[in-house]
C-alpha positions, -999 to +999 in steps of 0.1 A: -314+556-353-317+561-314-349+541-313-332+512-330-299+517-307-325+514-276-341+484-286-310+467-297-293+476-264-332+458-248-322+428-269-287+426-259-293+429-224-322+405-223-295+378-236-270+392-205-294+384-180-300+350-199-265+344-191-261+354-154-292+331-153-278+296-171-245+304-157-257+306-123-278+275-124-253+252-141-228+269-112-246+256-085-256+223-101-215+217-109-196+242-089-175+251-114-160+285-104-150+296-141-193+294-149-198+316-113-171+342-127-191+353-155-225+360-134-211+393-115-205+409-150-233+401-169-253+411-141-236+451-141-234+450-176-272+443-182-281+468-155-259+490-175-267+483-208-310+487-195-303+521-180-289+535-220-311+522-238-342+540-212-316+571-212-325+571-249-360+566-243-360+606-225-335+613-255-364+601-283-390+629-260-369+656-251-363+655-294-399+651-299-394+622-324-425+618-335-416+590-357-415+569-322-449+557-316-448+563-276-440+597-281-462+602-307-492+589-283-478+607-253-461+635-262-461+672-280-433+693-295-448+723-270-446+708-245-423+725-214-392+703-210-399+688-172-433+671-190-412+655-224-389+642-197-414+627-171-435+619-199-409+589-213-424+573-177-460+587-177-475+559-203-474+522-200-447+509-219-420+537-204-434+530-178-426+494-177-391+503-190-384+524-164-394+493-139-372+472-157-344+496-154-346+502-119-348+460-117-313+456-140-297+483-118-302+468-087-291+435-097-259+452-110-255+468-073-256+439-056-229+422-081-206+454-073-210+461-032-227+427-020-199+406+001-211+400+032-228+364+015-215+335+006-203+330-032-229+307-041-262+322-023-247+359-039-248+336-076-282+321-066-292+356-061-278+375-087-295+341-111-328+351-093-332+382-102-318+377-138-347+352-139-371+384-129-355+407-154-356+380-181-396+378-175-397+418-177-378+419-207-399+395-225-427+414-216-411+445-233-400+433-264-430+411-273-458+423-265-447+464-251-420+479-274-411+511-263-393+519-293-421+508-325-422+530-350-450+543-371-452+535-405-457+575-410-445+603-385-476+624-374-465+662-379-470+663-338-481+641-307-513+636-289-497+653-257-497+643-223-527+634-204-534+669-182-538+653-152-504+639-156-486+673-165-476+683-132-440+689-114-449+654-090-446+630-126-409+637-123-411+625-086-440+604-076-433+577-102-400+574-098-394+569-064-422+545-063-408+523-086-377+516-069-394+508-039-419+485-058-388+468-078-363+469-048-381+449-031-375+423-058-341+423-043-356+410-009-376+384-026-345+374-051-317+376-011-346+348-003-346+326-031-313+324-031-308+316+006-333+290+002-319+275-028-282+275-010-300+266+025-282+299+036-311+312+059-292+328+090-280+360+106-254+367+074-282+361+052-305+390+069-276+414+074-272+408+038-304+416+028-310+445+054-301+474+043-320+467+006-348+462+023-352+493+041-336+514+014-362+504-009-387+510+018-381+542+020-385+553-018-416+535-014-426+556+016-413+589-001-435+577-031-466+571-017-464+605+006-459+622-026-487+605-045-512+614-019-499+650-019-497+654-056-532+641-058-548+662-028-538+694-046-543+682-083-577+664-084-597+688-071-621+668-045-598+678-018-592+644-003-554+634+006-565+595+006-597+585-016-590+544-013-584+539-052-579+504-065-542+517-077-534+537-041-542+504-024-517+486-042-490+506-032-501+508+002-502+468+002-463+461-007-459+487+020-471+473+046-457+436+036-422+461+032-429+471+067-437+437+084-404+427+061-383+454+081-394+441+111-385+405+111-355+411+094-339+430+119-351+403+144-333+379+121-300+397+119-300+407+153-309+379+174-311+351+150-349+343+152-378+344+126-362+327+098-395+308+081-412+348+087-386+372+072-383+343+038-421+341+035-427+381+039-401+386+011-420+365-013-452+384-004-442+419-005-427+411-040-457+392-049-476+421-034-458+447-057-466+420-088-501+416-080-501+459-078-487+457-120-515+430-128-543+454-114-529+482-124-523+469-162-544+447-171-574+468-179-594+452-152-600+482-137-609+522-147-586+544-123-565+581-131-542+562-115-541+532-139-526+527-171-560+510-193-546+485-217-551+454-238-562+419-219-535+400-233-506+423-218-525+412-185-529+376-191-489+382-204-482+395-164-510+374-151-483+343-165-455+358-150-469+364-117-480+328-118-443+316-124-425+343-097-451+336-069-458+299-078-419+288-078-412+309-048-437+297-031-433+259-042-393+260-033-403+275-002-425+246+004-396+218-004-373+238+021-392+248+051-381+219+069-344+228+065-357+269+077-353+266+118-365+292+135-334+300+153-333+309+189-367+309+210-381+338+230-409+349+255-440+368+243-429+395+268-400+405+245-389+424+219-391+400+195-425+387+210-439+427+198-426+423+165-442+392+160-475+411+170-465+438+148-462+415+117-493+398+124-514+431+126-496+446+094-499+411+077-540+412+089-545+450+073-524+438+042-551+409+037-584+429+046-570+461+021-565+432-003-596+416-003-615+450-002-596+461-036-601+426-052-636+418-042-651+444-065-631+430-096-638+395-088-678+406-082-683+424-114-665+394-134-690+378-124-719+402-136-722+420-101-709+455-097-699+465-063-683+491-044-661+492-017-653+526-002-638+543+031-664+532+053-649+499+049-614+503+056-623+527+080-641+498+101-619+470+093-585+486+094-588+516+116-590+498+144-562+478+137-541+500+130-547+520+160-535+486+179-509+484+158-492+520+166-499+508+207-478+477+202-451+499+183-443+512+207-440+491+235-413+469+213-379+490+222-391+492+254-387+457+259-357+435+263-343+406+239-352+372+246-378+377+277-385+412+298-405+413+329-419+445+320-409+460+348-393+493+323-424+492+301-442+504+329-420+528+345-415+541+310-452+537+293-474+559+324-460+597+309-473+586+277-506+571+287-508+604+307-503+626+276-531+604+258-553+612+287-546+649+282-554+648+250-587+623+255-598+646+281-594+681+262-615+665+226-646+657+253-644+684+268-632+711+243-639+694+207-673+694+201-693+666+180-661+643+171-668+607+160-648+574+176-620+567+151-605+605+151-612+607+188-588+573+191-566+583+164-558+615+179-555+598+216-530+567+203-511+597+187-508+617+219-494+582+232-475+574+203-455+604+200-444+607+237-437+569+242-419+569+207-389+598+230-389+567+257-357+549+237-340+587+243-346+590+281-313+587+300-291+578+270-262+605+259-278+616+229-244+623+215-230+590+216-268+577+205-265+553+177-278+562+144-299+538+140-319+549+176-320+583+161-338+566+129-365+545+152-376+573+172-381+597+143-397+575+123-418+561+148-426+604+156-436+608+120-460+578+125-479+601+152-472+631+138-493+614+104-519+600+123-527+631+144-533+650+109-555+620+094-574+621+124-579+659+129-585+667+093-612+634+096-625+652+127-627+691+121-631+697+084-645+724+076-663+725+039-685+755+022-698+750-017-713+782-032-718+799-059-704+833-057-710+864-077-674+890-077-675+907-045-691+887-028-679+869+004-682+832+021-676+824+057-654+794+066-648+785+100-617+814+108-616+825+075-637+853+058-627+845+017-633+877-005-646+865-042-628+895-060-634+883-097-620+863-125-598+868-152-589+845-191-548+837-186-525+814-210-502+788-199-474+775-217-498+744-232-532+755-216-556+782-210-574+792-177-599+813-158-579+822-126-597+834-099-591+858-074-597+851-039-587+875-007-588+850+025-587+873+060-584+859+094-603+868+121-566+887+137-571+911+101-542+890+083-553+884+045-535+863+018-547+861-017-553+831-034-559+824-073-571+782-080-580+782-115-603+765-140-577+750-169-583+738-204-562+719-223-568+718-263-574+683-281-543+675-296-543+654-331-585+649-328-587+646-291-612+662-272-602+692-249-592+685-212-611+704-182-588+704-151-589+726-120-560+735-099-566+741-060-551+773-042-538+761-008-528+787+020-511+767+043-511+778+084-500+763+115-533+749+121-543+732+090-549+746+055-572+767+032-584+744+003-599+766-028-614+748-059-626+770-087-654+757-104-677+761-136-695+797-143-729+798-134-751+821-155-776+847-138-813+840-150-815+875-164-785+876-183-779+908-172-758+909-136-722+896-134-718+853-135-712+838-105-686+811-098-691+778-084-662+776-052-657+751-032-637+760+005-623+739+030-607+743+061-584+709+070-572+713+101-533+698+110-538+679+076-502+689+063-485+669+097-499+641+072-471+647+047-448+659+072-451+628+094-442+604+056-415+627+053-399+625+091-406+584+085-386+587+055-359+611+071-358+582+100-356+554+078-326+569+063-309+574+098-312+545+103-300+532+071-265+553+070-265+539+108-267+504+094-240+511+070-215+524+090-206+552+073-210+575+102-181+555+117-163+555+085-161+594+084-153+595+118-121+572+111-111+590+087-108+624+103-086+601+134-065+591+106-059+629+096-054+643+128-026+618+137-011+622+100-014+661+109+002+656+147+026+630+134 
């Protein structure tokens, strides 16, 4: 009864968001208010409607229906609660209707709180993205029910795949997905300010804070995907330049170049044709991410591997959201002015750099993630790997963090530079200093990590400049938010760099007792021993780690096995023991036994060690990003001075 209730509520809302759709268009072709009053509801009632009937989705695991095919393929009566929750989202067609639910839900925010735009560019809007759920809901109910039944229940499920049964499925996926799909809401704020010819200050303001509220989710999701797959894979690599981690890092960056020229949009009225045109590609971005990701085209732990025709079925709707964006753009870019001009030597004149360099990245990551798919289609496999992006983007973005900097340093409209250089010298020092003590001091270390760590010695003192002789009391939020953020950017790129520069790796294969040297760390094999999890068995091992100062910390990475469920073959995983310092981290991978050629003496172990110096200021610098985006965003909406209103009010009530 629950998986018909779900699908019904699917069908229901589907025909809501048909509404706000024909009842916006006819509104704007007549202008007949009564047609405009019914788009606002529709639009929170499908939002509404689309988060129950997913609500019953978790209901249909957390009961172990097994009656429900999705459960049935992704699912098991023992297994621990957290992974029936997380698994209604770890398979493709939850998946998909936990996009589609984040999609409805934003729509049906921005019909409740949006009122800074005018009536009929909110309508155009609120049509827009009604048009996107409408696609998405097709998409569902004809060709990716969530809710099909089997003809006859299994007596239990396949499980969850092993890889995915970890505490970061209840996280990553999430908060990726609504930075993917709130983006939408960028791209749906510009088709309807191009359909209404609203393209202004209002407009961006509007638009604003969705825009970097999504961004952060999207930045708090990819920081936890890296992490989650540092530590659960095995290989010991925070970044590997996957197909399916490319295409998150894509709408990212078109998310970022979005930010950007938004701000310059609402602030100072410029880069109209550049903030519409970035808010069809990140969206576009985030659609060509599902077509890869979903289409089968490509073989990824990341990926979800299904049929062609679901792909050519997104492959169409890509084709419809990009083409008409694109083609109304084209009718209307004569009507988009570019506002008020402005000198190179600006602020706005950085930003344009800035979006050119993200917007130059964006394209080569693109074309290095699509070049293989396009080569073996046609009969050619080839692979493109690090050493690419390393070359092509690197250095790019090394210029890019440079020219980051130097914006808020700059005045509106036209600067003569005379406080970028007053201001910039301390932080070229400190780059110095840090050039200067890796020559000297750091041994064999290769160009990029040399300049990465130097632009981050630069970048993190120059990103403090926007603090110097400013009451940092009375320091707007939304300064507070820049400089953090742009911190975390060094604070990231220092630990990509030094972890690039300084790793430290050891691969043995030790017998109990026995110990392996790596770099400050003397790691004591002391044995293994058979352990039972609550839906797996492992050998743990045993490892005693001692610095060179006497401390020791024990470690214990183990070897797991997951049984075939319902004729499956049994899952080999391994999960890494991490000892985290100040100055990096101890990576331990436990790997198979390796038999003695007598038979007689003890097995040894295959272990793999590595020492990764600073490489946890990684996830600490996407977290102090995030943590700054969000100043910045509470900044934006005023809610700071809201509070502080409020408590005014109550001490004159109290006085009065």
């Amino acid at each position: 009864m629950i998986a018909e209730l779900g699908l019904a509520l699917l069908w229901i809302a589907a025909a809501l968001a048909s509404l706000s759709l024909v009842a916006g268009v006819f509104y704007l072709r007549s202008g007949k208010d009564d047609l405009a009053a019914l788009v606002r509801p529709a639009s929170v009632a499908q939002g509404v409607l689309t988060a129950v009937s997913f609500a019953l989705l978790i209901t249909l695991f957390v009961r172990s229906d097994m009656s429900v095919e999705l459960v049935a393929r992704n699912s098991h009566s023992l297994k621990p609660m957290l992974f029936k929750v997380a698994g209604a989202w770890g398979n493709h067609e939850g998946s998909m209707l936990l996009w589609l639910t984040i999609l409805g839900v934003s729509g049906a925010l921005v019909a409740i709180f949006e009122k800074r735009l005018r009536n009929d560019t909110l309508i155009a809007t609120l049509a827009a993205q009604a048009a996107l759920s409408l696609g998405f809901f097709a998409f569902l109910l004809f060709s990716s029910n969530p809710f099909k039944r089997l003809p006859v229940a299994p007596p239990d499920g396949q499980g969850l795949n092993p890889l995915l049964q970890d505490p970061g499925l209840a996280f990553h996926p999430p908060t990726l997905y609504v930075g993917y799909v709130g983006i939408s809401i960028a791209f749906s704020f510009a088709v309807g300010a191009l359909i209404t010819r609203e393209i202004g200050p209002a407009f961006a303001r509007a638009m604003r804070p969705w825009v970097l509220g999504s961004w952060i989710f999207l930045t708090l999701g990819i920081t936890a995907g890296s992490y989650w797959a540092y530590y659960e894979l095995g290989w010991g690599g925070w970044w590997f330049w996957d197909p399916v981690e490319n295409v998150s890092l894509i709408p990212w960056l078109a998310g970022t170049a979005l930010l950007h020229s938004v701000a310059v949009t609402a602030t100072r009225n410029a880069l109209r044709a550049w903030t519409v045109m970035l808010a069809v590609i990140a969206f576009s971005m985030s659609m060509v991410g599902t077509f890869i990701v979903r289409s089968g085209l490509l073989t990824s732990v990341h990926s979800f591997a299904v049929d062609p025709e679901r792909g050519t079925f997104l492959l169409a709707l890509m084709a419809i959201y990009i083409g008409g964006a694109l083609t109304l753009f084209a009718f209307r870019a004569g009507t988009v002015a570019e506002g008020k001009k402005f000198a190179l030597m600006s602020r706005e004149g950085s930003l344009v750099i800035n979006n050119l360099l993200l917007t130059t990245i964006l394209a080569l990551v693109l074309l290095g993630t699509l070049y293989p798919i396009v080569a073996e289609a046609m009969g050619e496999k080839i692979s493109v790997g690090p050493p690419y992006y390393n070359k092509v983007a690197g250095p790019l973005a090394l210029i890019l963090c440079l020219v980051m900097v130097t914006g808020p340093l700059l005045s509106w409209r036209r600067d003569d530079g005379k406080k970028l250089w007053t201001r910039l010298p301390v932080a070229i020092f400190a780059g110095a200093l840090v050039l200067f003590g890796l020559v000297l001091f750091g041994g064999k270390v290769g160009v990029l990590p040399l300049l990465g760590m130097t632009v981050a010695g630069v970048v993190a003192v120059a990103s403090l400049a926007p603090l110097w002789k400013r009451n940092l009391r009375r320091t707007p939020l939304p300064t507070w938010g820049m400089v953090i953020a742009h911190f975390g950017i060094a604070v990231a790129l220092a630990g990509m760099a030094a972890e690039s520069a300084f790793i430290k790796e050891r691969l043995v294969a030790a017998a109990p007792g026995e110990t392996v040297k790596v770099d400050d760390f003397s790691v004591k094999f002391a044995g293994v021993k058979p352990v039972a999890g609550p839906n797996f068995t492992a050998i743990r091992g045993t490892l005693i780690a001692t610095t060179s100062s006497g401390a020791s910390f024990t470690l214990h990475p183990e070897a797991r096995t997951f049984p075939g469920l319902m004729g499956t073959a049994p899952t080999e995983t391994n999960e890494a023991a991490l000892l985290t310092r100040p100055g990096g981290q101890l990576y331990v991978v436990l790997g198979q036994p390796v038999p003695s050629a007598d038979g007689l003496s003890a097995d040894r172990y295959q272990l793999r060690l590595w020492w990764k110096p600073l490489v946890w200021w990684i996830w600490l610098g996407g977290a102090l990003i995030a943590i700054g985006a969000s100043l910045s965003l509470l900044g934006r909406a005023q809610l700071l001075e809201i509070w502080r209103a409020r408590r005014a009010r109550k001490a004159q009530e109290r006085f009065a």
